[in-house]
N, C-alpha and C positions, 0 to 999 in steps of 0.2 A: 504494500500500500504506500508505504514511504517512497517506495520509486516512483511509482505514480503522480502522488504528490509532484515529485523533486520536477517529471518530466513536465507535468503542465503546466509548474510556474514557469520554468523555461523557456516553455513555448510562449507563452504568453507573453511574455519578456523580449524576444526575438521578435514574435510579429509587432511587439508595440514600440520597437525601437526600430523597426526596418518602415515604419508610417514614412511617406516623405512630406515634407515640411511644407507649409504652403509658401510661395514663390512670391516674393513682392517688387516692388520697382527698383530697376539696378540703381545706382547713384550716377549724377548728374557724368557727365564727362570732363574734362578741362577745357574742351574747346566748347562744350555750351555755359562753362562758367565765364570763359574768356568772351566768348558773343554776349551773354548778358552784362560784362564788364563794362563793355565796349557801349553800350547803349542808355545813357544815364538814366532816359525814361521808363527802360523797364527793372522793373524789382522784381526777381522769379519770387512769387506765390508760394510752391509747390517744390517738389522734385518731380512731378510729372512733366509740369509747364518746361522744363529745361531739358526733358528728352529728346536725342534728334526721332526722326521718323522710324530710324530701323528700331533705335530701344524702346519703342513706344510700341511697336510690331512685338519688337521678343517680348515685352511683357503684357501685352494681349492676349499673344497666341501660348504664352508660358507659364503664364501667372493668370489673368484675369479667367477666361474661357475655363480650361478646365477647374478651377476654384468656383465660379461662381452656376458655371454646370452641372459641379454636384450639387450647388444650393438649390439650383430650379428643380434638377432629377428628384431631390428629396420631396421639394414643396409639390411637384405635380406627381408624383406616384408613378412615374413611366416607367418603362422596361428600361431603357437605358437614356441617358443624357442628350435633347436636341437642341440645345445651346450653336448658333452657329455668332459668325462677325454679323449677317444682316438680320439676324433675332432683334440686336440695339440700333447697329446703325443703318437700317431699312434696305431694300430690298436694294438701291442704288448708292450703295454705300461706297463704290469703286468710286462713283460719278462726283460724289460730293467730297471726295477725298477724305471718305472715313470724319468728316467733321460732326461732332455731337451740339447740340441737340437734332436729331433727322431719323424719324420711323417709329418713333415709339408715339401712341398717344400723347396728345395735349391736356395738359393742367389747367385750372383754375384755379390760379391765387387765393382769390375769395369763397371760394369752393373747393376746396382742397378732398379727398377721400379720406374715410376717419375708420380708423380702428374699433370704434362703435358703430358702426352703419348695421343697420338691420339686414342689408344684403349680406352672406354671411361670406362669398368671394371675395365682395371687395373690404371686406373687416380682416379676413384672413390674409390678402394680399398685401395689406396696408402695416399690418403687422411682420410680415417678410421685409418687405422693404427697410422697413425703420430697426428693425432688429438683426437684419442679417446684410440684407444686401449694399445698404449704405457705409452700416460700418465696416465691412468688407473690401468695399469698391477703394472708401480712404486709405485704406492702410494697403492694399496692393499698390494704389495707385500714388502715393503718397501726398493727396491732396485734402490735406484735412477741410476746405473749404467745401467740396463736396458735394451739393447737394437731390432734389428732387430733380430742380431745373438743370442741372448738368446736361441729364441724362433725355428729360423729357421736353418738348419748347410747352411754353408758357400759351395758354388759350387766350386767344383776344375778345 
């Protein structure tokens, strides 16, 4: 029985140290430290804002996607994860150079979706969001500024 024991904390131990880590934004490079130098007007925000195009790619396709695909695979109950690039950035995401806000539903500011809503989707979605996918999204992305509107444009 002791070996038993002995084997399963083992195992346990091995798969819980072989988990790989979740992947977050590389750090800025010197030559986008040096471009934001160079430009008194802009203050980088972020360490995302100071990505070029390719590390803004690897940590989409390396970090973002699969991290935030397990979050959706969870919350919709699928067989497997269908998280794609034009899930967020619409179906013409090449077109618009991957620039965010584009393809997701419109917000109302003064109408925002509530975590109490008697629709029980959009109480449960609203609850993902604020709970998982936002705080998520900042810290892969390393823009703690972050928000709803990031992601989605604002309803006029």
């Amino acid at each position: 029985m002791r070996a038993f024991a002995v084997a399963l904390v083992s195992s346990v131990c091995v798969v819980a140290c072989s988990a790989p880590a979740p992947v977050r934004a590389p750090t800025p490079t010197s030559a986008s430290h040096a471009a934001a130098a160079n430009n008194d007007n802009a203050a980088p925000e972020d360490e995302w804002s100071q990505l070029s195009w390719e590390d803004r790619h690897d940590v989409m396709t390396w970090a973002v996607e699969p991290n935030m695909g397990r979050v959706f695979w969870h919350f919709d109950g699928k067989v497997a994860p269908e998280l794609t690039c034009r899930s967020c950035h619409g179906k013409d995401a090449e077109a618009v150079h991957y620039k965010m806000p584009n393809g997701l539903p419109a917000l109302d500011p003064a109408h925002m979706p509530s975590a109490t809503s008697a629709d029980a989707k959009e109480a449960r979605t609203v609850i993902l969001m604020q709970d998982e996918v936002v705080p998520k999204m900042r810290e892969l992305l390393g823009a703690p500024q972050l928000s709803c509107f990031t992601c989605h444009p604002r309803a006029k």
